[in-house]
KOLGU-4560 file (N, C-alpha, C; in nm, 3 decimals, padded with zeros to 5 digits):
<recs>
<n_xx: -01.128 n_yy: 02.616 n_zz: -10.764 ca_xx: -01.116 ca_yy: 02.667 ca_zz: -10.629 c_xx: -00.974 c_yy: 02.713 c_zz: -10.605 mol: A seq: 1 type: UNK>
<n_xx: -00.991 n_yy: 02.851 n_zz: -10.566 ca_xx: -00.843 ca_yy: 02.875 ca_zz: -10.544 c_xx: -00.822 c_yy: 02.878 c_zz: -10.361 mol: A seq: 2 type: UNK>
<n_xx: -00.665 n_yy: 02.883 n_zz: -10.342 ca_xx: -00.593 ca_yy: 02.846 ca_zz: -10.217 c_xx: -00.556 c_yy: 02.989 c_zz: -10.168 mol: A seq: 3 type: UNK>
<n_xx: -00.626 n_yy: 03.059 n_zz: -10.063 ca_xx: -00.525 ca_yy: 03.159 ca_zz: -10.021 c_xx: -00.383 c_yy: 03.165 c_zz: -09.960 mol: A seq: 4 type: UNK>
<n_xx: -00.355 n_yy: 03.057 n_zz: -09.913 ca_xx: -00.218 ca_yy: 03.016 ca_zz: -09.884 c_xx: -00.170 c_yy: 02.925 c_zz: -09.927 mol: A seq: 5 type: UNK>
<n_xx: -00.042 n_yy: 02.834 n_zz: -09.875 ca_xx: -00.022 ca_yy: 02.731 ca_zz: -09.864 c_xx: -00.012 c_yy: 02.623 c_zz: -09.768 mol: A seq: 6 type: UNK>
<n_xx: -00.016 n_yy: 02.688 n_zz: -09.625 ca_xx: -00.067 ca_yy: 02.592 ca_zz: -09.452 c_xx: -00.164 c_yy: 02.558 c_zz: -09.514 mol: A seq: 7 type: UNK>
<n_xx: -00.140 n_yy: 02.408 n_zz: -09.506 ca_xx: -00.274 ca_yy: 02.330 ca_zz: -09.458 c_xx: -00.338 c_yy: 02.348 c_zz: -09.380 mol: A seq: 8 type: UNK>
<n_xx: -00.293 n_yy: 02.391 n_zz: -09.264 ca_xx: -00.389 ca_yy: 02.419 ca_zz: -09.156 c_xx: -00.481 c_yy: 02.523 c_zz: -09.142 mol: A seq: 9 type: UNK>
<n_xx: -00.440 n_yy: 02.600 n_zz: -09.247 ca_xx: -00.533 ca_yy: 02.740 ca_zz: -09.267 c_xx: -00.560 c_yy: 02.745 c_zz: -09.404 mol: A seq: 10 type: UNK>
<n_xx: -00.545 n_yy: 02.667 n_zz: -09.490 ca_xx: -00.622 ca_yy: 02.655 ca_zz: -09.620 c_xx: -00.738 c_yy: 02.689 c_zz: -09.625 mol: A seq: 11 type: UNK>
<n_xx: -00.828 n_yy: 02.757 n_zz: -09.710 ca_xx: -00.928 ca_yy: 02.819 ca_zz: -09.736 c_xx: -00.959 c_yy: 02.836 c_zz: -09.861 mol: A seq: 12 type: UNK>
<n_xx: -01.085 n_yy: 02.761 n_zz: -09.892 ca_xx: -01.080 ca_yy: 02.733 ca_zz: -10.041 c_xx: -01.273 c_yy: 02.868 c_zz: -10.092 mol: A seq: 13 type: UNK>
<n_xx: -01.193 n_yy: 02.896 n_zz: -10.218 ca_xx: -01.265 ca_yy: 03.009 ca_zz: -10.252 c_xx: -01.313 c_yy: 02.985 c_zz: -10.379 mol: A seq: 14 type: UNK>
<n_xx: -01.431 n_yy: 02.952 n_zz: -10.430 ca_xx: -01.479 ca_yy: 02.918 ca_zz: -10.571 c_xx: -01.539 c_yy: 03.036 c_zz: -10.599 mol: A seq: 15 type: UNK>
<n_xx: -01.472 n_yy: 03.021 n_zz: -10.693 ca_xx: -01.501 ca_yy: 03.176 ca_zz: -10.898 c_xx: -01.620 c_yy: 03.076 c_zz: -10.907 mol: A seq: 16 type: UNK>
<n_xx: -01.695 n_yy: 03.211 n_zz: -10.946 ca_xx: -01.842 ca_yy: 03.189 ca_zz: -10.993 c_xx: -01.878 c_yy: 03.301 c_zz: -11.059 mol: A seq: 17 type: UNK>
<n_xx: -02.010 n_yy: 03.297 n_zz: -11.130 ca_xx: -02.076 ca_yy: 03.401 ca_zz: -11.202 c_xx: -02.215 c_yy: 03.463 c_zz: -11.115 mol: A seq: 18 type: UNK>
<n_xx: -02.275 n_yy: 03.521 n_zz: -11.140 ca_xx: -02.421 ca_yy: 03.538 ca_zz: -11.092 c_xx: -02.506 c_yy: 03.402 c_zz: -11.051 mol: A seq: 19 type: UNK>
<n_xx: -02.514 n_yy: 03.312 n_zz: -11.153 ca_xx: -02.632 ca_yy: 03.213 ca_zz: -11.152 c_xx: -02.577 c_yy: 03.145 c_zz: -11.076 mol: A seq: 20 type: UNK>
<n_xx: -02.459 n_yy: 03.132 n_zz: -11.037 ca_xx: -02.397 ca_yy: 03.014 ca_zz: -10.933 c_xx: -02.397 c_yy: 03.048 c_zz: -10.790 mol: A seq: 21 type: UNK>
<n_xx: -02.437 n_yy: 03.156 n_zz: -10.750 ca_xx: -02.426 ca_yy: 03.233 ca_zz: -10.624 c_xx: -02.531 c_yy: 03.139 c_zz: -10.533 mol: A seq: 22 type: UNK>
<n_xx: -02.645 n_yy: 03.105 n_zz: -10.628 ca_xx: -02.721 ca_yy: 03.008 ca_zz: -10.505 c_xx: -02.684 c_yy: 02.883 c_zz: -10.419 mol: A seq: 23 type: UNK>
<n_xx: -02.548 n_yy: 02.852 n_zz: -10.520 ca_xx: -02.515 ca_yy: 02.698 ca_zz: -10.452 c_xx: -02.457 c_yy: 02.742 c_zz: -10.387 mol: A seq: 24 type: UNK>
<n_xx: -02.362 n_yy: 02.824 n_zz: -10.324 ca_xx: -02.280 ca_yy: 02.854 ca_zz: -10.256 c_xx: -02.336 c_yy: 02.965 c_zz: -10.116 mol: A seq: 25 type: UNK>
<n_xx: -02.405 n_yy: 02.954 n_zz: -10.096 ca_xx: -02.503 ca_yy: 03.048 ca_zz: -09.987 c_xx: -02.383 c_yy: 03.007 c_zz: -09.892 mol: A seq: 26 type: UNK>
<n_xx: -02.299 n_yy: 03.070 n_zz: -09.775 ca_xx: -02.256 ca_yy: 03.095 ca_zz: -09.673 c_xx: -02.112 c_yy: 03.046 c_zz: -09.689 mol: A seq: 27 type: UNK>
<n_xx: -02.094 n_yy: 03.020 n_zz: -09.831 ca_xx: -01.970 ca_yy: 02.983 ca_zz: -09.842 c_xx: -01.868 c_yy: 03.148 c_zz: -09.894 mol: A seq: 28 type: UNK>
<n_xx: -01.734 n_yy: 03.118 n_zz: -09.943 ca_xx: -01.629 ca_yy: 03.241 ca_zz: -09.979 c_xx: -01.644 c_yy: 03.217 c_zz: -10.157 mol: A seq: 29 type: UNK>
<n_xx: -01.673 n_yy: 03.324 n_zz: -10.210 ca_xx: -01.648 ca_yy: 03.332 ca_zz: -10.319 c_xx: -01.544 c_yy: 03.437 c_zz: -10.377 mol: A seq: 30 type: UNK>
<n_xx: -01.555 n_yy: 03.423 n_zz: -10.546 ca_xx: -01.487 ca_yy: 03.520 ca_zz: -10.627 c_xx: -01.547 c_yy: 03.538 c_zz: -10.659 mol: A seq: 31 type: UNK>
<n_xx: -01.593 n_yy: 03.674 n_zz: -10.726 ca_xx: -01.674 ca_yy: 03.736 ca_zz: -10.820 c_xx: -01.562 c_yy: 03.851 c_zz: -10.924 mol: A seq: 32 type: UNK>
<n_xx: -01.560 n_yy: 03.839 n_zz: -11.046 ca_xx: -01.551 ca_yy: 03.930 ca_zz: -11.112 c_xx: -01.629 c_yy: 03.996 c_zz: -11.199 mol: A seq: 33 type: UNK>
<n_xx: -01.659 n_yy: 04.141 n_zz: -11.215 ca_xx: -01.721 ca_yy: 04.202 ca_zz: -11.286 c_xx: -01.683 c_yy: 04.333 c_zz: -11.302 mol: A seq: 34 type: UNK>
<n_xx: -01.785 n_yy: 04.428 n_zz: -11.397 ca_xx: -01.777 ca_yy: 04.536 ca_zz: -11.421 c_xx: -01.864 c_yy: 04.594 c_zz: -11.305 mol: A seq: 35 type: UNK>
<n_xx: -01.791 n_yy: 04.729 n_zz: -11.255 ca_xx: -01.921 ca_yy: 04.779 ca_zz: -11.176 c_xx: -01.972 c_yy: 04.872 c_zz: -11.195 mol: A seq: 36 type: UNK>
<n_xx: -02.125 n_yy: 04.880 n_zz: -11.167 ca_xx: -02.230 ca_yy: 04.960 ca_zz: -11.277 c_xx: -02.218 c_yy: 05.075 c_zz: -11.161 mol: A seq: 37 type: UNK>
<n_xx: -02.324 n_yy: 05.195 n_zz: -11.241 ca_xx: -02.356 ca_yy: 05.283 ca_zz: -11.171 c_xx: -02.284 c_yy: 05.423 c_zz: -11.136 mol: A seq: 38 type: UNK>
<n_xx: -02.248 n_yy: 05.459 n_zz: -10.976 ca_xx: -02.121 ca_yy: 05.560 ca_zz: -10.958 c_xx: -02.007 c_yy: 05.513 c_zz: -10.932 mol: A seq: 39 type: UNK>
<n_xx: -01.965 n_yy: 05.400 n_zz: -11.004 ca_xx: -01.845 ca_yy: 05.358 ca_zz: -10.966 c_xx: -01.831 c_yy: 05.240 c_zz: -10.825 mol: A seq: 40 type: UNK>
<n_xx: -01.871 n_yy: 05.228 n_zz: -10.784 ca_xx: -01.857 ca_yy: 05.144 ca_zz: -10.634 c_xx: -01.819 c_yy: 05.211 c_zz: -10.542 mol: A seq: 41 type: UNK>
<n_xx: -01.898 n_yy: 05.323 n_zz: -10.553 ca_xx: -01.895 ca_yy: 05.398 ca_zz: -10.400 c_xx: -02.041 c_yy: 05.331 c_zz: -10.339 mol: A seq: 42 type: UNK>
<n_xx: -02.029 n_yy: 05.319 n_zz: -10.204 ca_xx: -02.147 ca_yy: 05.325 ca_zz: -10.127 c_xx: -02.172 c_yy: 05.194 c_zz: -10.071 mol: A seq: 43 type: UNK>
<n_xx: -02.252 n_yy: 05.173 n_zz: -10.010 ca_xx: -02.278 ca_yy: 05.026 ca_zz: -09.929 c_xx: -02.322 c_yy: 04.917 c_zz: -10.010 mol: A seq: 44 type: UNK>
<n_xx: -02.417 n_yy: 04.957 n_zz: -10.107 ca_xx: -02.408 ca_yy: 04.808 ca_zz: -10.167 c_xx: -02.442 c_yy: 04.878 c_zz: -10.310 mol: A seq: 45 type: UNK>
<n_xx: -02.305 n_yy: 04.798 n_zz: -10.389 ca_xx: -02.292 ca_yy: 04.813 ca_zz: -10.543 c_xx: -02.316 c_yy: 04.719 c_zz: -10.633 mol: A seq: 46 type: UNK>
<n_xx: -02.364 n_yy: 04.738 n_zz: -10.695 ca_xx: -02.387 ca_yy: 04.645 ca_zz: -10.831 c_xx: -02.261 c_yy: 04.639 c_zz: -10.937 mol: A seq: 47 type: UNK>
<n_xx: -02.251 n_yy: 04.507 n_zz: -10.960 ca_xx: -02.192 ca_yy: 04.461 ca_zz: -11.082 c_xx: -02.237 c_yy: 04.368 c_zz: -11.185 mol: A seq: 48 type: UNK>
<n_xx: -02.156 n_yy: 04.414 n_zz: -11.299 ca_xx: -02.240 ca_yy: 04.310 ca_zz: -11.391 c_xx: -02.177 c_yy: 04.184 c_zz: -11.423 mol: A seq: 49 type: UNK>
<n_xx: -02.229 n_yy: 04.070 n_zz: -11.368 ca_xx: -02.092 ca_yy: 03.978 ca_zz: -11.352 c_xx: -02.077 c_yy: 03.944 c_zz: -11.513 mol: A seq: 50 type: UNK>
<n_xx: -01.984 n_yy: 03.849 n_zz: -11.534 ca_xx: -01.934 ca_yy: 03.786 ca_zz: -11.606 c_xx: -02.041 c_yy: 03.675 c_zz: -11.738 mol: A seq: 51 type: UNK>
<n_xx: -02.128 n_yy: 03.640 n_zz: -11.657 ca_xx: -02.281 ca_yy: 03.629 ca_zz: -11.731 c_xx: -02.320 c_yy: 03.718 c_zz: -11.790 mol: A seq: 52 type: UNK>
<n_xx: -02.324 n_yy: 03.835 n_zz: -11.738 ca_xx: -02.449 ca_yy: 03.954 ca_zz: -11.806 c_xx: -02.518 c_yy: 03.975 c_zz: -11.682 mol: A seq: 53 type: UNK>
<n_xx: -02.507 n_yy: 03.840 n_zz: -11.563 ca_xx: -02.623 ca_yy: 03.911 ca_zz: -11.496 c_xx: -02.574 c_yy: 03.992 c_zz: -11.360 mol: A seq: 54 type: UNK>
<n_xx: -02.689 n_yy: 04.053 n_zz: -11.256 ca_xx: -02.652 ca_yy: 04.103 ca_zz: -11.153 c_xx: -02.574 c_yy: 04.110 c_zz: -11.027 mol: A seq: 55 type: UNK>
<n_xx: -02.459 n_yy: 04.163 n_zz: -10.965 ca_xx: -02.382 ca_yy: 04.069 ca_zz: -10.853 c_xx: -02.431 c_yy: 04.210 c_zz: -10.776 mol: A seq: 56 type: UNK>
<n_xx: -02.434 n_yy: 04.167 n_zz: -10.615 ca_xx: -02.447 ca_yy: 04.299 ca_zz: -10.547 c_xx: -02.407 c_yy: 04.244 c_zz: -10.474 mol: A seq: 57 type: UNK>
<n_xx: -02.305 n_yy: 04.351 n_zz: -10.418 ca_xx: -02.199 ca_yy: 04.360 ca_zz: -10.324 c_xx: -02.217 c_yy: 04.447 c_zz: -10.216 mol: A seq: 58 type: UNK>
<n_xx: -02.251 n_yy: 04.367 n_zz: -10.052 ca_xx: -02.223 ca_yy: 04.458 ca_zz: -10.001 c_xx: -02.119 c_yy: 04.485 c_zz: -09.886 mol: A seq: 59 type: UNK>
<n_xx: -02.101 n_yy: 04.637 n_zz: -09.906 ca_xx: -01.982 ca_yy: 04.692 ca_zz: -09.877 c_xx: -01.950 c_yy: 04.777 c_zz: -09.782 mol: A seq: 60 type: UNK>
<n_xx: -02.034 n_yy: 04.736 n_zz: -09.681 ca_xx: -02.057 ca_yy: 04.774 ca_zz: -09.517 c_xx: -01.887 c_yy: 04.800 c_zz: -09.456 mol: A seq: 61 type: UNK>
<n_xx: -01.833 n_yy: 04.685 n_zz: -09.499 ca_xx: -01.696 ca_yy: 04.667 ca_zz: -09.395 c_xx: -01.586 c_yy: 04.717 c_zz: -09.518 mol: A seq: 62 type: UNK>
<n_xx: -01.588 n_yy: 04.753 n_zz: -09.658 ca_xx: -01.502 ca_yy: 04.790 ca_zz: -09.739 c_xx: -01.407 c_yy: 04.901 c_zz: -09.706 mol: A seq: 63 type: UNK>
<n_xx: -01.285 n_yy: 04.868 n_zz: -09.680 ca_xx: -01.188 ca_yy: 04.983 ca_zz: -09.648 c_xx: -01.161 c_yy: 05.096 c_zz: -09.759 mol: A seq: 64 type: UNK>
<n_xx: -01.199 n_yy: 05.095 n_zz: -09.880 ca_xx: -01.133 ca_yy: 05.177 ca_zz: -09.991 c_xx: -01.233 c_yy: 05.154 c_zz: -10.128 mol: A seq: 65 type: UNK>
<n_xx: -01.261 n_yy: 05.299 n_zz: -10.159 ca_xx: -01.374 ca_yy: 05.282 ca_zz: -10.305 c_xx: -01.273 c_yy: 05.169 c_zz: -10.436 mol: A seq: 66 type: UNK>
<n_xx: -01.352 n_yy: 05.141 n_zz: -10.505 ca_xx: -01.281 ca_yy: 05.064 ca_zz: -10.623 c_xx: -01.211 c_yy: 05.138 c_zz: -10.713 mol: A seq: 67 type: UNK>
<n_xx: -01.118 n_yy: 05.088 n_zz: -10.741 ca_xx: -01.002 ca_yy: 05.172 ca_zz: -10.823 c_xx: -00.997 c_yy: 05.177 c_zz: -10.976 mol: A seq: 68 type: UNK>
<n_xx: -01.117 n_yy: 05.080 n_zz: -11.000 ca_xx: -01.119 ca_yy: 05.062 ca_zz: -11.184 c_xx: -01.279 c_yy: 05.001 c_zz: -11.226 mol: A seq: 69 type: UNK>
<n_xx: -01.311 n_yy: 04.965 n_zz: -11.291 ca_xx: -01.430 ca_yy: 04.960 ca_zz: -11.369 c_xx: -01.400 c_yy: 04.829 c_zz: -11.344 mol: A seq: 70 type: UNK>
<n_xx: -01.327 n_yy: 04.769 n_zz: -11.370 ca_xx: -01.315 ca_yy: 04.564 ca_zz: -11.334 c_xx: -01.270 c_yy: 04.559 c_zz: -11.180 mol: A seq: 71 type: UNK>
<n_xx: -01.387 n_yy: 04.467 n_zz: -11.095 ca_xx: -01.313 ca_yy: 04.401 ca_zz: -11.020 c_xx: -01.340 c_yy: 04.264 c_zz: -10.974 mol: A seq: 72 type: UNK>
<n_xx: -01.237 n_yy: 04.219 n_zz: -10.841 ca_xx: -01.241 ca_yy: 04.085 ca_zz: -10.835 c_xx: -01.315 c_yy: 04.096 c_zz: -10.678 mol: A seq: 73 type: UNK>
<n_xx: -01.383 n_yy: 04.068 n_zz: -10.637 ca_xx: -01.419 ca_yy: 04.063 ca_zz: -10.498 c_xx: -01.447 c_yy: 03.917 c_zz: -10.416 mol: A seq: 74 type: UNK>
<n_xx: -01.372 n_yy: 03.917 n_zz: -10.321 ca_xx: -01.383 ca_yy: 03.828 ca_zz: -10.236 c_xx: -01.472 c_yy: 03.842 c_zz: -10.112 mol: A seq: 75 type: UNK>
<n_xx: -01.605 n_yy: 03.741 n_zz: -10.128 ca_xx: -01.660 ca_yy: 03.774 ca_zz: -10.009 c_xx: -01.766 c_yy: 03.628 c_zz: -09.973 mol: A seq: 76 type: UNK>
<n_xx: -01.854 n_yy: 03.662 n_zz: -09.917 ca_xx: -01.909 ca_yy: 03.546 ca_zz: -09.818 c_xx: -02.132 c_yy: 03.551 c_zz: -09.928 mol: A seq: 77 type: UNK>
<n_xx: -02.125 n_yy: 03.465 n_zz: -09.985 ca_xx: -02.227 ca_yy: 03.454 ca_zz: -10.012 c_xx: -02.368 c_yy: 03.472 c_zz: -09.920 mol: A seq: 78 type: UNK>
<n_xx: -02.477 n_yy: 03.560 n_zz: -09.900 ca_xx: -02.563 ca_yy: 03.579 ca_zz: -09.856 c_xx: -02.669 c_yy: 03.515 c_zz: -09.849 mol: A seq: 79 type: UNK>
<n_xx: -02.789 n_yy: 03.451 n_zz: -09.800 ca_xx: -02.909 ca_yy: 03.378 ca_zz: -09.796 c_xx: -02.966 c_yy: 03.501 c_zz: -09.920 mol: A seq: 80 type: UNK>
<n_xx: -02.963 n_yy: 03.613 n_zz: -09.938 ca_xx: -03.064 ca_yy: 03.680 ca_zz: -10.057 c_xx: -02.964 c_yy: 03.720 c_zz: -10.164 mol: A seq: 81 type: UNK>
<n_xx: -02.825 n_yy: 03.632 n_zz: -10.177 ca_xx: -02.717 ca_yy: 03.623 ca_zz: -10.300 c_xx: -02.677 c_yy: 03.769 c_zz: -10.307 mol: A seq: 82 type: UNK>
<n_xx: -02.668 n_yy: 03.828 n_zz: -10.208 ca_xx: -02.569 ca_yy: 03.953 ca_zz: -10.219 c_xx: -02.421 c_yy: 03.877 c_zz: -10.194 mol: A seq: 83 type: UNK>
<n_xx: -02.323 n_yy: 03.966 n_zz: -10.139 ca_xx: -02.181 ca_yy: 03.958 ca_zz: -10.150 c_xx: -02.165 c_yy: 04.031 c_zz: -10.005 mol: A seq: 84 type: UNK>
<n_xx: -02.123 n_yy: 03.949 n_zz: -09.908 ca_xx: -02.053 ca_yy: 04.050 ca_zz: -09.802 c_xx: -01.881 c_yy: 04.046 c_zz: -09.800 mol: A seq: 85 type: UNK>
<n_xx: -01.840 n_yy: 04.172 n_zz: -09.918 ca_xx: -01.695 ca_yy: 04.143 ca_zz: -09.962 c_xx: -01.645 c_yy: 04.159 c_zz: -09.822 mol: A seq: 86 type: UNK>
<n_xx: -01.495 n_yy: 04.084 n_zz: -09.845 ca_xx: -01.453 ca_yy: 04.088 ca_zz: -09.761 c_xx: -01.298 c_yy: 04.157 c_zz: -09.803 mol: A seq: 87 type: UNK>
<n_xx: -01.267 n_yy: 04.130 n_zz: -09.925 ca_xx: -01.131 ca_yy: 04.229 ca_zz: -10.010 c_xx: -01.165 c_yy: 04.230 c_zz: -10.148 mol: A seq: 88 type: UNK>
<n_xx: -01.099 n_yy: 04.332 n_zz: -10.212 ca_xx: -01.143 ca_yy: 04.381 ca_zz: -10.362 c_xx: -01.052 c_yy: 04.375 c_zz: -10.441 mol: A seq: 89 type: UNK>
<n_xx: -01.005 n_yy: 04.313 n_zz: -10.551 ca_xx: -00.893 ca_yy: 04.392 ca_zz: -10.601 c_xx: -00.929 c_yy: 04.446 c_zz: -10.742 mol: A seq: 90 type: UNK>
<n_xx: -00.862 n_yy: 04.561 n_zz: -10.768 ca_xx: -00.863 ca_yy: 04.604 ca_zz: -10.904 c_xx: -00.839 c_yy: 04.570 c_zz: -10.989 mol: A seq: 91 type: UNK>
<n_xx: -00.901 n_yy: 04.540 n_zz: -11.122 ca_xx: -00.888 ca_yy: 04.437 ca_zz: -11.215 c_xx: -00.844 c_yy: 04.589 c_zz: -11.362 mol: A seq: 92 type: UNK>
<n_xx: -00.835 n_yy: 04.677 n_zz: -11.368 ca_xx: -00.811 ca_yy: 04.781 ca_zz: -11.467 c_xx: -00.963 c_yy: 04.805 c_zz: -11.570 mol: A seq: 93 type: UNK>
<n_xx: -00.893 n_yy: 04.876 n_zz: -11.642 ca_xx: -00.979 ca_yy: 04.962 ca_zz: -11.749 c_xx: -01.083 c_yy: 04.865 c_zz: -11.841 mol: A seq: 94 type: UNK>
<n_xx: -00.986 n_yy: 04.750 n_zz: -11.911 ca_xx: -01.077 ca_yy: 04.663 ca_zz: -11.969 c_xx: -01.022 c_yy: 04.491 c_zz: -11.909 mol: A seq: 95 type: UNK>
<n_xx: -01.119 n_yy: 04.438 n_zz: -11.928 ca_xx: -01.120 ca_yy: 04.247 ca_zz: -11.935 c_xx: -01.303 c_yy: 04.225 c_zz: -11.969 mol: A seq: 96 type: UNK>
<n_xx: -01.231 n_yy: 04.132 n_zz: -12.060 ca_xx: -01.291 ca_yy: 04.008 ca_zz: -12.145 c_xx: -01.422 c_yy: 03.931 c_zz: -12.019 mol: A seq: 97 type: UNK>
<n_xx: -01.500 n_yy: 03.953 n_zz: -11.973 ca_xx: -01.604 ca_yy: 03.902 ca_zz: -11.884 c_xx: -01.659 c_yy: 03.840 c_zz: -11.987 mol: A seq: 98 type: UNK>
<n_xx: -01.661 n_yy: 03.810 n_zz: -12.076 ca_xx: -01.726 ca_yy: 03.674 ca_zz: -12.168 c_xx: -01.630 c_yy: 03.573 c_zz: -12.179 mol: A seq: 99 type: UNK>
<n_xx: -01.541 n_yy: 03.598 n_zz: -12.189 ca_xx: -01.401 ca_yy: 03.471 ca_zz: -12.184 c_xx: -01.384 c_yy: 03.410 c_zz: -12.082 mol: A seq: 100 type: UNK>
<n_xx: -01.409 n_yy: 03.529 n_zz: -11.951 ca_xx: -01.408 ca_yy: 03.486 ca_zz: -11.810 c_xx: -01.509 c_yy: 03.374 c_zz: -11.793 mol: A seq: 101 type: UNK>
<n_xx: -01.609 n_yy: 03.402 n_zz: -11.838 ca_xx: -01.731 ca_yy: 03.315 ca_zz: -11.802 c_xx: -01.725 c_yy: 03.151 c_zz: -11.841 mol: A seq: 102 type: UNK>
<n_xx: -01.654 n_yy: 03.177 n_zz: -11.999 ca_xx: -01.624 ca_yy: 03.022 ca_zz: -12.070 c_xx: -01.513 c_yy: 02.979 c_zz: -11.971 mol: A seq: 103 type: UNK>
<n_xx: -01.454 n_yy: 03.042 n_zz: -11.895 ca_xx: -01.320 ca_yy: 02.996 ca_zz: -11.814 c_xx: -01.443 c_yy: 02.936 c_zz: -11.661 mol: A seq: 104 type: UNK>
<n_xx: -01.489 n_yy: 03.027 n_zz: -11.614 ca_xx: -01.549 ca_yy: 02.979 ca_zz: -11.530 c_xx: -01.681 c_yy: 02.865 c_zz: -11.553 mol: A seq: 105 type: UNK>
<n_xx: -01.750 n_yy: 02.846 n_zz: -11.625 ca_xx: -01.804 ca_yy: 02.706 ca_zz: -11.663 c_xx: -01.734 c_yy: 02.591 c_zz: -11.693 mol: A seq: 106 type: UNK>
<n_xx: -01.594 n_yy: 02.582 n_zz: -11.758 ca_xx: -01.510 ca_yy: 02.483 ca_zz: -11.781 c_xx: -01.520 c_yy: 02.462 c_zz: -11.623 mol: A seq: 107 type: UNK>
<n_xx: -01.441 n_yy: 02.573 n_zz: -11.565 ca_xx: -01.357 ca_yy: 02.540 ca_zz: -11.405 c_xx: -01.466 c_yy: 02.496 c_zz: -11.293 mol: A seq: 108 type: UNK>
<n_xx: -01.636 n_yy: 02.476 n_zz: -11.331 ca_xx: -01.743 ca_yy: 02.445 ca_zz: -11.253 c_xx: -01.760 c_yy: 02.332 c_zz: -11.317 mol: A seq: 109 type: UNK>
<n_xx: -01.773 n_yy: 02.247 n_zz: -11.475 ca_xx: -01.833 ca_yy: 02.198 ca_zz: -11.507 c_xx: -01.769 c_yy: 02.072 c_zz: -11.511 mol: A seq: 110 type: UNK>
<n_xx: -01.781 n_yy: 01.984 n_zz: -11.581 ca_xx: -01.747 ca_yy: 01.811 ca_zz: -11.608 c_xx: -01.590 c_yy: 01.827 c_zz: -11.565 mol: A seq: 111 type: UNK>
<n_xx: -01.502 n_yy: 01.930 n_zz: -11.616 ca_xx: -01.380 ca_yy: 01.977 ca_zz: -11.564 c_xx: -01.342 c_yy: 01.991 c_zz: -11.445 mol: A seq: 112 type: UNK>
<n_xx: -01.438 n_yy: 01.995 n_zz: -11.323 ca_xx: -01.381 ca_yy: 02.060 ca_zz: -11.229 c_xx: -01.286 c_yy: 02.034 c_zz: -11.137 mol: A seq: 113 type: UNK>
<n_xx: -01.247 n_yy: 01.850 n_zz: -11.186 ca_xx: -01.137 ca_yy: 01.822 ca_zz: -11.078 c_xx: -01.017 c_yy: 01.883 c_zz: -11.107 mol: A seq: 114 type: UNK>
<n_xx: -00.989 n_yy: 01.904 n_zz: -11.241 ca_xx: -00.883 ca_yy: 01.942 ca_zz: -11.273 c_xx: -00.822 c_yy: 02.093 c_zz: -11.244 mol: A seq: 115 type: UNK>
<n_xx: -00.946 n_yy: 02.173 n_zz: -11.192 ca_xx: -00.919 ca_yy: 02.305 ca_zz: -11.122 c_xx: -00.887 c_yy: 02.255 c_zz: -10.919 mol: A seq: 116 type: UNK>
</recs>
C-alpha cells in the first residue's frame, strides 16, 4: 500500500493490484499498471492488459489528458462491475516488464504483505 502524502491526517492508502484482485477491493483506491490495448487510450473507457495477462477497464469519463505511452499507472476507485473510475494516470514509457510487476505485486499482497 502506498502513501500519497505524509499528514496523517490526510493519509490515503492505495493498493497495487492486478486484474484478479480488483474484486476485493470494490469501492476502495487502487493502482493499476498495464499496457493499453486498442487506440491507445483515447475515449471513455479503455482497456488494458494488466500485469496478469488479464483485462483492466478504465473508465475515463473525468480524464484530463489522452495517455502518453503504451505503459501506464492509473489511479482510481474500484467499481461494483471491476472497471476503474481513474482518477490520475501516469505515464509509464515505451517498455516495462508487466510479468516482473506481477511477481512484485503477489509478494506485496501475499504472506509478505506486512512488510509492504
Amino acid at each position: 500500500a502506498i502513501a500519497l502524502d505524509n499528514n496523517p491526517t490526510t493519509m490515503s492508502t492505495n493498493h497495487r493490484v492486478n486484474s484478479l484482485m480488483l474484486p476485493q477491493f470494490v469501492g476502495q483506491n487502487v493502482l493499476v499498471v498495464g499496457r493499453v490495448k486498442g487506440d491507445g487510450g483515447i475515449g471513455q473507457m479503455v482497456h488494458l492488459e494488466g500485469p496478469d495477462g488479464g483485462d483492466i477497464v478504465i473508465d475515463r469519463r473525468q480524464a484530463s489528458r489522452d495517455y502518453g505511452s503504451p505503459y501506464v499507472e492509473v489511479l482510481g476507485t474500484v467499481n461494483a462491475d471491476r472497471t476503474i473510475l481513474e482518477t490520475r494516470a501516469i505515464d509509464f514509457g515505451q517498455e516495462f516488464d508487466l510479468q516482473m510487476y506481477n511477481e512484485t505485486l503477489l509478494t506485496m499482497n501475499g504472506p509478505l504483505k506486512d512488510l509492504f
